[in-house]
ZAMARGU-4260 file (C-alpha; in steps of 0.2 Angstrom, whole numbers, plus 5000, padded with zeros to 4 digits):
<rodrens>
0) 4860/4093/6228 | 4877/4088/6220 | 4877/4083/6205 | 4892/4076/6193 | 4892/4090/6182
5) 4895/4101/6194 | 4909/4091/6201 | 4917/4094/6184 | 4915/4111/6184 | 4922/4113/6200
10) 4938/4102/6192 | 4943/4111/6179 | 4940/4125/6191 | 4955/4120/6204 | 4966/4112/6190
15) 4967/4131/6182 | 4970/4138/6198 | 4984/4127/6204 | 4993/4128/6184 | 4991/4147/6189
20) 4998/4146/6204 | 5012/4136/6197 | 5014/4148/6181 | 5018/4167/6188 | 5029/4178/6176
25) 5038/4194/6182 | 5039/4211/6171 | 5056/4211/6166 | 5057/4219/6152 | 5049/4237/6148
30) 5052/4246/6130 | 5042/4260/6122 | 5035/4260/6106 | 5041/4271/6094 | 5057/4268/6102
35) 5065/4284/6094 | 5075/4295/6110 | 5074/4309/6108 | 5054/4307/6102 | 5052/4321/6091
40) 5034/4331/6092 | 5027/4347/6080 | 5020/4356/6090 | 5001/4355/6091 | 5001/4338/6084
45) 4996/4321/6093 | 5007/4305/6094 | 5003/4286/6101 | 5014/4279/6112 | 5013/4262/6117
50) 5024/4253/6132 | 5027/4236/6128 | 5034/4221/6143 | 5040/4204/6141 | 5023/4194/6131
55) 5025/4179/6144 | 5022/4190/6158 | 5009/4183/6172 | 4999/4189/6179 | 4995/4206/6165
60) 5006/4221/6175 | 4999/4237/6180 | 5006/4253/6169 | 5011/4272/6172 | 5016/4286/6166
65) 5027/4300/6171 | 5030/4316/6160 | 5044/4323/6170 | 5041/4322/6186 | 5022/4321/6184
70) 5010/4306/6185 | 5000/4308/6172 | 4993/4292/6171 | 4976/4300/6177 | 4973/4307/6159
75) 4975/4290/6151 | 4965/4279/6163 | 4974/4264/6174 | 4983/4251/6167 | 4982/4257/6150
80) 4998/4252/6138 | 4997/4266/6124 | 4997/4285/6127 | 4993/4299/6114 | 5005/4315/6118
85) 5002/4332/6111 | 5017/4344/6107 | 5018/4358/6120 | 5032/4371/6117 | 5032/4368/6137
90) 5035/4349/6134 | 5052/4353/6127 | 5067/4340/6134 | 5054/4335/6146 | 5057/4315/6150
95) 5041/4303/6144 | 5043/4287/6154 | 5033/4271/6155 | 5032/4261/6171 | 5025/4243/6171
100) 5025/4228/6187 | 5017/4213/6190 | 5017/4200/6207 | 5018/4213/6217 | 5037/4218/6211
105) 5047/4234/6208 | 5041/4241/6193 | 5053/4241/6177 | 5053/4258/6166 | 5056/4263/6149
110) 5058/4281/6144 | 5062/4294/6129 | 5069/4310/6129 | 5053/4325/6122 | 5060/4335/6106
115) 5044/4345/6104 | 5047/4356/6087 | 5042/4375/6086 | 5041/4391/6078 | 5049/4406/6082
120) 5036/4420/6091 | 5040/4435/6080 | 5037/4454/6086 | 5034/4470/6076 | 5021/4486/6081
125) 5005/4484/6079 | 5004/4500/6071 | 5017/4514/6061 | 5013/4532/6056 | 5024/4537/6044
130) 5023/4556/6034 | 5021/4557/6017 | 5038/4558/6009 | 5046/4550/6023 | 5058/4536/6024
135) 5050/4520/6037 | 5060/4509/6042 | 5055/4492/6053 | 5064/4479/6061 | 5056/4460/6062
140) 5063/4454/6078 | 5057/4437/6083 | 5061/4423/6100 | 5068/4409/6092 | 5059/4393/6089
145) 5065/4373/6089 | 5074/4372/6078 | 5081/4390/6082 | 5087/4396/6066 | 5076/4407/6060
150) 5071/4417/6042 | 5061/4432/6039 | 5052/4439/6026 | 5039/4453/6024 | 5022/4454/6015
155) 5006/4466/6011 | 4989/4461/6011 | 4978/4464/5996 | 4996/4467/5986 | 5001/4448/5979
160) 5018/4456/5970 | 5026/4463/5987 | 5039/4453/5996 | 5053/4460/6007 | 5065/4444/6012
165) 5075/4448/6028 | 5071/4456/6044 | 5068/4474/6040 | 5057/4483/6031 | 5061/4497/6021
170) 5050/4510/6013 | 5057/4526/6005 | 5048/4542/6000 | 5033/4537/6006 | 5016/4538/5997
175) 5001/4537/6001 | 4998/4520/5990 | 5010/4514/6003 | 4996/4513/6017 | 4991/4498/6021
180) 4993/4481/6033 | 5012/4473/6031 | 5012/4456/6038 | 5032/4450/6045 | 5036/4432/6044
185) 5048/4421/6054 | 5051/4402/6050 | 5060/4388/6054 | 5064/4369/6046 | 5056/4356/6056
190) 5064/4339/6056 | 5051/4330/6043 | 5055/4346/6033 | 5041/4354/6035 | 5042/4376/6039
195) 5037/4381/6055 | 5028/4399/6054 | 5023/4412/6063 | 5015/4431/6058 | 5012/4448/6063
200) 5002/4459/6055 | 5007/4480/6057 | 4995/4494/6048 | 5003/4507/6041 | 4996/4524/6039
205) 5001/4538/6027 | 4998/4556/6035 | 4996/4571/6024 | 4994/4589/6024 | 4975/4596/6017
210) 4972/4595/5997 | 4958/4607/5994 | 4946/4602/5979 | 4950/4612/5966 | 4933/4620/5955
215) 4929/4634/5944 | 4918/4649/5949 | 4898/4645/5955 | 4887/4656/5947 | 4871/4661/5955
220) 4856/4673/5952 | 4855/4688/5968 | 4841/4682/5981 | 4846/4664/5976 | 4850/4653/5992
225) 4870/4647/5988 | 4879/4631/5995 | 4899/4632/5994 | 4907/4614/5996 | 4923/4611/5994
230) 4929/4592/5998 | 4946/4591/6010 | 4958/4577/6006 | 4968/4574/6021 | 4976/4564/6037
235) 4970/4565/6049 | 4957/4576/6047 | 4955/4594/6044 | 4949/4608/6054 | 4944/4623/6039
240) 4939/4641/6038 | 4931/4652/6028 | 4934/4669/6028 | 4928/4686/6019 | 4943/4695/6018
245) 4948/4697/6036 | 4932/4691/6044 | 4928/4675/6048 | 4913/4666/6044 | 4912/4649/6048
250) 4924/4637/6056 | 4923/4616/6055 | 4934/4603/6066 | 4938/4586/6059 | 4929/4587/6042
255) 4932/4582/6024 | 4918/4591/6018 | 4920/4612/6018 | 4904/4618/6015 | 4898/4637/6017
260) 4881/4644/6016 | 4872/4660/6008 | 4854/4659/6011 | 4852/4676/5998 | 4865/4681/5987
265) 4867/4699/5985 | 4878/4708/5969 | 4889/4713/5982 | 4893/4695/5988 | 4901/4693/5973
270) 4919/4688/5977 | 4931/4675/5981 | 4932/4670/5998 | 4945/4662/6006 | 4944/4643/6013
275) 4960/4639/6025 | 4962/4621/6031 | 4976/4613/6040 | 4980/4598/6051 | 4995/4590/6063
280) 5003/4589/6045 | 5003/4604/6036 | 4994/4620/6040 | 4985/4635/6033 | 4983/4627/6016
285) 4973/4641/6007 | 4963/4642/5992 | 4950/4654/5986 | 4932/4652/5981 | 4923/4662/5969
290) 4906/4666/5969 | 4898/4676/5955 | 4881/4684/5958 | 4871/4688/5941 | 4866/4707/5944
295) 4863/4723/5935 | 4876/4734/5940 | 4882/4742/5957 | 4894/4758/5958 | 4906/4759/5972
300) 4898/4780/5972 | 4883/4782/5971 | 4887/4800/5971 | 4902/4810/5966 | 4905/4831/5969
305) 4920/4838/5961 | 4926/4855/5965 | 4939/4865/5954 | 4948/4879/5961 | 4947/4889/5945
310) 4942/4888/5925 | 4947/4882/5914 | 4952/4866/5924 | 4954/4846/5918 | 4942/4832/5929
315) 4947/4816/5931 | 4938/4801/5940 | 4935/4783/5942 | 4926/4773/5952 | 4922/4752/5953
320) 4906/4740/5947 | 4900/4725/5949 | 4890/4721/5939 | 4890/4701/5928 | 4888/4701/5913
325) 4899/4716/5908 | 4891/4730/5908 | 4889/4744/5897 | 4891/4765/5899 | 4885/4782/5895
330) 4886/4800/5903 | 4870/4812/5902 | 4864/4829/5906 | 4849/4831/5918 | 4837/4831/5901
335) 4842/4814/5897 | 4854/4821/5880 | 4871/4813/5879 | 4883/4822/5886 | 4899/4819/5872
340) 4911/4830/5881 | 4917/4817/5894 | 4929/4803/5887 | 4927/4786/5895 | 4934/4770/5897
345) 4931/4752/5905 | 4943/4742/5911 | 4941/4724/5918 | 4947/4720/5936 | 4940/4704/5936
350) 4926/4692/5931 | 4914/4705/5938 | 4925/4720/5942 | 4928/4735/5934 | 4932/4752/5934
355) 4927/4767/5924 | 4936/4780/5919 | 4931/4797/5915 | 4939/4813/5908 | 4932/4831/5905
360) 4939/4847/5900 | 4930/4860/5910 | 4934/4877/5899 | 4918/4888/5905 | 4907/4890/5915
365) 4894/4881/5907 | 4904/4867/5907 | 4899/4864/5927 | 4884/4858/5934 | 4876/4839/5940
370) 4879/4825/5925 | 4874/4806/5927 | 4884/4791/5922 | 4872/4777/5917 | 4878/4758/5919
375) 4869/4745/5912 | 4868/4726/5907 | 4854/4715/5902 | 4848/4714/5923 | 4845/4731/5924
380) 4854/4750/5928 | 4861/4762/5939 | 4866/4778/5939 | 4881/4790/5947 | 4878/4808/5950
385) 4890/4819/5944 | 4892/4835/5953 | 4907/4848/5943 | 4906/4862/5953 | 4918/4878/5959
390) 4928/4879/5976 | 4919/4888/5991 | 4914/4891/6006 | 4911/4872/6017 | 4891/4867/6021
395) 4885/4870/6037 | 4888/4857/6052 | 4872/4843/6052 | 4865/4832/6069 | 4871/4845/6083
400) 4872/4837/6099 | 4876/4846/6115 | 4880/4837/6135 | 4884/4850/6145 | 4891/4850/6163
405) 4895/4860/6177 | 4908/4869/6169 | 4911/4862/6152 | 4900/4855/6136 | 4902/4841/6125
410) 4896/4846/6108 | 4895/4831/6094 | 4893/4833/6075 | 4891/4827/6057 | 4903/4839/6044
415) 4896/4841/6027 | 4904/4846/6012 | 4920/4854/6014 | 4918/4866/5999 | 4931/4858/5990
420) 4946/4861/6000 | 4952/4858/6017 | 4942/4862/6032 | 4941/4863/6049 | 4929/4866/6063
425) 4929/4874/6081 | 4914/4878/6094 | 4909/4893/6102 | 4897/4895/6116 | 4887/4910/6119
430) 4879/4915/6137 | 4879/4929/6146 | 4892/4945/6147 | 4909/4938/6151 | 4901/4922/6150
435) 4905/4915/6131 | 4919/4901/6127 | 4926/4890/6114 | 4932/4875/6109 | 4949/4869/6100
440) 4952/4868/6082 | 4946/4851/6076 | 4954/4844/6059 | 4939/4838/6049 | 4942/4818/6045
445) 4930/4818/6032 | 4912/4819/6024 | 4901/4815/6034 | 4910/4808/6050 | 4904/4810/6064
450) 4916/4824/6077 | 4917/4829/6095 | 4922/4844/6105 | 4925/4850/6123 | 4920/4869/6127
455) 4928/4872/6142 | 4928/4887/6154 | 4909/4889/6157 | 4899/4894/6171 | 4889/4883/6182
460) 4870/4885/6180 | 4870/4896/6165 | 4861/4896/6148 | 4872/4895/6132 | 4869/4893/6115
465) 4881/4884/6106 | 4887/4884/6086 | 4897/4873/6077 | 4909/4881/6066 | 4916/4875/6045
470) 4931/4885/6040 | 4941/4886/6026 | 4949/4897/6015 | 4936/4903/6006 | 4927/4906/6021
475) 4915/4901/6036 | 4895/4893/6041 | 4890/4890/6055 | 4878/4876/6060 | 4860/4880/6067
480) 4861/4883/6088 | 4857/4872/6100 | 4854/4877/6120 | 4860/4869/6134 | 4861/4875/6154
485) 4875/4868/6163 | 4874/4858/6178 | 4873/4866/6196 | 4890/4868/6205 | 4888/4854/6223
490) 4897/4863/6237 | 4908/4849/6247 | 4910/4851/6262 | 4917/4841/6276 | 4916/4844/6295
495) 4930/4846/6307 | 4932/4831/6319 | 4935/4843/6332 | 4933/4862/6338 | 4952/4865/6337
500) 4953/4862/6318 | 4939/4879/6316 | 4947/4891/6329 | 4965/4885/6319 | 4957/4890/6302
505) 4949/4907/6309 | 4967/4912/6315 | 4976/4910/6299 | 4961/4915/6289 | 4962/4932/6301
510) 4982/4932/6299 | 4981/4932/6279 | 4967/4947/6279 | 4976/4957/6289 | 4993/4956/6280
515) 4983/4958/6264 | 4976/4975/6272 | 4993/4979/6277 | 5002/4977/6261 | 4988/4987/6250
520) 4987/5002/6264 | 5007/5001/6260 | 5006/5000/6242 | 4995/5013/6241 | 5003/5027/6254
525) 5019/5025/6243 | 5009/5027/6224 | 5001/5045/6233 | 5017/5048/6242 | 5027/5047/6222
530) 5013/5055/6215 | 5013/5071/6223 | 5032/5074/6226 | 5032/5073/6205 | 5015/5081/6204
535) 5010/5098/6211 | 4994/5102/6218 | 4985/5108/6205 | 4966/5119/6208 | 4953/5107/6204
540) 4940/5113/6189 | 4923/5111/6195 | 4919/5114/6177 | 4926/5097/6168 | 4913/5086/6167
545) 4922/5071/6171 | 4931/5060/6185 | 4943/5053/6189 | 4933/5034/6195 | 4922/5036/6179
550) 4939/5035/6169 | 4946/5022/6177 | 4929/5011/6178 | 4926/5013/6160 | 4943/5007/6157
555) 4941/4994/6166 | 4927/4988/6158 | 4934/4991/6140 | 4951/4982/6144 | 4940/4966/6153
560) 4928/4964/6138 | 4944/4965/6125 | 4955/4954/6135 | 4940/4940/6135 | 4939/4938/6116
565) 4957/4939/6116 | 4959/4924/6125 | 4945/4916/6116 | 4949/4919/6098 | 4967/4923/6097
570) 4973/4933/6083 | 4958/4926/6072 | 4941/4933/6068 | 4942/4946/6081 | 4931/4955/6074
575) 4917/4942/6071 | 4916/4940/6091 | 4915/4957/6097 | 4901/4961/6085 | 4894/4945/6091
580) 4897/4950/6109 | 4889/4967/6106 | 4874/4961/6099 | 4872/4949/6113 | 4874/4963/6125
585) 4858/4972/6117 | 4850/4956/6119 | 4848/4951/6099 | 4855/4934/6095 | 4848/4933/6078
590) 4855/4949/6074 | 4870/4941/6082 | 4870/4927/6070 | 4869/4934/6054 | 4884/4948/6062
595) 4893/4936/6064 | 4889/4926/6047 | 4891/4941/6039 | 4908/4949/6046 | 4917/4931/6043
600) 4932/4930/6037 | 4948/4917/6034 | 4957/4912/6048 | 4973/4917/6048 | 4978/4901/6056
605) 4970/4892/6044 | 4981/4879/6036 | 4985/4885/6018 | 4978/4875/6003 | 4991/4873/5992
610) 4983/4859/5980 | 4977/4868/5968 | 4970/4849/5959 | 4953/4845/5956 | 4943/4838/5973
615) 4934/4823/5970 | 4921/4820/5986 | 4912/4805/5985 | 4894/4806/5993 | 4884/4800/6010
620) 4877/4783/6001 | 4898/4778/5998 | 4895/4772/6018 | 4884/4761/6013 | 4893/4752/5999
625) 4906/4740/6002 | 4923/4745/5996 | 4922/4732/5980 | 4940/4735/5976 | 4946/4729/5991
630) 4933/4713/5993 | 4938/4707/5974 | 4955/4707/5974 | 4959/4689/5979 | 4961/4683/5959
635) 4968/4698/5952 | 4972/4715/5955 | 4965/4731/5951 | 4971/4743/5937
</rodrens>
């Protein structure tokens, strides 16, 4: 039901409406707030814009906004007046405009020019190796900012007092303090005065050759378990050796720490072993590492033989210890007395090297004989025979060995002592008559060392018994025999691939017989023709008890035997293998063997001894013993 206050209502209601109708205002006039063109912008920051129209406008317009060519009204929402930009490096000379209509109308604009303010974007490695002692050298180059004039300067971190203004950073000689990160900086001067920065950050890195840790000497007890560490200062890092001498022990790639081993320590590892490191900087940077081993004493000799050619004579000698401490010396007889005619002296090598000297006059014959040198420290003692004895005849051969094949033996030995001079050895090879041989001359190449010979010229299937000869000028030995049968000769034979090939052999083999018959029956018609046109018949005396094929067989048999030991001992001891050829004919070789050691005489082909000094022959166990002189010689030299 109507009532009158609804009627009211309704009143105002029209009367608004048509003052409405009567009261439309267009957008005529559009202008941005801050009105500033170009609108400057840092980049990265925010700014409010606002677009403001004539106040009296009816009804409210409808806004936009275009950034460039862009509606971008979306990321404020519809109809809204104000705007918040953010700087963009991109945004740069970019038009901002506002748009604003009303009653359906064009629309009226406003804009401003973007001046969005940047930095510049510098560039530098991310990384420099440099080597130590080197110049670097790096440039800072940088894309320029808004405002595009640019400065530069460099820093280093964890360094507050380094600065390097401008663009290039110079480092000379190089240390390796100078590692590190540098950090380039380029800037600009914004409008409101403010710097515009940007960084880069390079890491520099120092290479170097190996510095090896430098330590004294480790000092150990023998049979204790040693660890040899050496740290390695380098970069990169470094592969490292050890050596001993010329041998390599142990190798390590990439490592700052060197360390070597010994699980027990002997007297004789006492020495200084080499450590060799290098990188891609430097390499073979050496240095040496001595190890001492706390030991009694150890000779280089155990055993030492001098021979003297005649009396009186003077002996001189020395030999290497090891030994830590120093040790001490004496020489004695057999009975344990001092021995006082022998001088010595000690000289030091090194830490734990050393060498004694010895002198003796030797005026008589009493004056010879076996001595011992005593070394000593507070760990304990050794001793050095001491042999002074007269030139003569070398020891017999040791450790026969004999291979024998079809026609020749392989015979291997151990010499013994040469007797004080030179000698040399050969091998001879009994069998059967006409069936004996021998080998070369073999030089000797020392005490024993081990030697070889090849007999040649011997029968297939046979039994010989073989001696190793020792020669020199004071005479011969001969070794104890050994036995061995040669090897069975395989026939070869190969078959003819067809009949033709044997009736063609026959034929020629027939051919050759027959002009071998023919040229003897010739030979011998013209020797009986000669012989009795120069020789008359004489009567034959049936009382001579001889003929004339007896003579000429035993001849034969004569020349034959001679010319075989001929060709196997020429001009030497000729008389040593006939006797022993005879006494193999009747079937004695013992008697054989003492002939022959007996009847032996210097080779006239023996090369002559013209040092008439003192020999000094150290003995077997010398094999056994390192040469000291040699392993010790890294630190200083011997005397």
């Amino acid at each position: 039901m109507f009532s009158l206050s609804n009627a009211k209502d309704l009143y105002w209601v029209v009367l608004v409406a048509f003052l409405f109708s009567k009261s439309k205002v267009d957008v005529h006039n559009v202008s941005m707030i801050p009105s500033d063109n170009p609108l400057t912008l840092i980049e990265g920051t925010k700014r409010e814009i606002r677009c403001v129209v004539n106040i009296n406008a009816v009804p409210p317009p409808t806004f936009t906004w275009y950034l460039g060519s862009k509606d971008i009204s979306s990321s404020v929402g519809t109809d809204a007046a104000s705007i918040n930009i953010t700087g963009k490096k991109v945004d740069n000379a970019k038009t901002l405009q506002c748009r604003a209509s009303n009653n359906n109308k064009a629309p009226k604009s406003s804009s401003t020019m973007l001046n969005v303010a940047y930095p510049p974007i510098v560039s530098i490695p991310s990384s420099k190796d440099v080597i130590e002692g080197f110049n670097l050298s790096v440039k800072c180059q940088a894309s320029p900012g808004n405002p595009n004039t640019t400065s530069f300067f460099w820093t280093k971190l964890n360094d507050l007092e380094f600065l390097n203004n401008g663009p290039m950073l110079q480092l000379s000689n190089v240390q390796k303090t100078s590692a590190g990160t540098y950090r380039c900086t380029g800037e600009n001067t914004y409008f409101n005065g403010k710097k515009g920065r940007h960084s880069q950050d390079m890491a520099v890195d120092v290479l170097y050759g190996p510095e090896i840790e430098n330590k004294a000497h480790t000092v150990v007890n023998e049979t204790e378990r040693v660890v040899l560490m050496r740290m390695i200062d380098s970069n990169p890092l470094s592969n490292v050796s050890w050596y001993d001498g010329t041998k390599l022990l142990k190798t390590q790639t990439a490592t700052k720490t060197a360390i070597l081993i010994i699980e027990d320590a002997k007297c004789t590892d006492s020495k200084n072993l080499t450590l060799v490191a290098g990188n891609t900087v430097q390499s073979n940077v050496t240095t040496y590492v001595e190890l001492v081993v706390n030991c009694k004493p150890t000779p280089q000799n155990a055993e030492i033989t001098f021979a003297i050619p005649e009396i009186p004579a003077k002996v001189e000698w020395s030999t290497i210890v090891i030994a830590y401490p120093e040790p001490r010396f004496t020489v004695k007889y057999i009975n344990g007395t001092n021995n006082s005619r022998i001088s010595m002296s000690l000289s030091k090598n090194s830490l734990n090297n050393f060498t004694i000297h010895c002198e003796q006059q030797v005026d008589q014959g009493n004056h010879l004989g076996t001595f011992y040198l005593e070394v000593s420290n507070i760990l304990g003692s050794s001793e050095i025979l001491l042999h002074i004895v007269k030139q003569g005849k070398p020891k017999a051969p040791t450790a026969i060995e004999v291979m024998c094949y079809v026609t020749t033996a392989r015979i291997k030995w151990k010499s013994s002592y040469d007797g004080g001079t030179l000698q040399s050895f050969f091998v001879v090879a009994l069998g059967d008559t006409y069936q004996s041989s021998r080998s070369d001359v073999i030089e000797d190449d020392g005490e024993n060392k081990v030697h070889h010979a090849t007999v040649p010229f011997l029968y297939p299937s046979s039994l010989y018994t073989f001696y190793v000869y020792a020669k020199n000028k004071y005479g011969v030995t001969l070794s104890e025999a050994q036995n061995c049968t040669t090897l069975k000769e395989i026939s070869i034979t190969t078959e003819s691939s067809s009949g033709t090939g044997k009736i063609v052999g026959s034929i020629v083999g027939a051919l050759v017989m027959l002009a071998f018959v023919i040229s003897v029956s010739y030979f011998c018609k013209r020797r009986f023709t000669d012989r009795d046109r120069h020789n008359p018949a004489k009567p034959a005396d049936l009382n001579k008890d001889t003929s004339i094929y007896t003579t000429i067989k035993k001849n034969q048999e004569e020349n034959t035997e001679r010319n075989l030991y001929n060709a196997l001992t020429p001009d030497e001891n000729q008389s040593q293998y006939e006797s022993l050829h005879m006494a193999d004919i009747r079937g004695s070789k013992t008697n054989t063997y003492e002939s022959l050691k007996n009847n032996s005489s210097p080779s006239t082909d023996q090369k002559k001894d013209s040092n008439t000094s003192v020999f000094a022959r150290r003995g077997s166990s010398e094999e056994n013993i390192p040469k000291l002189s040699e392993e010790y010689t890294n630190t200083s030299s011997m005397k």
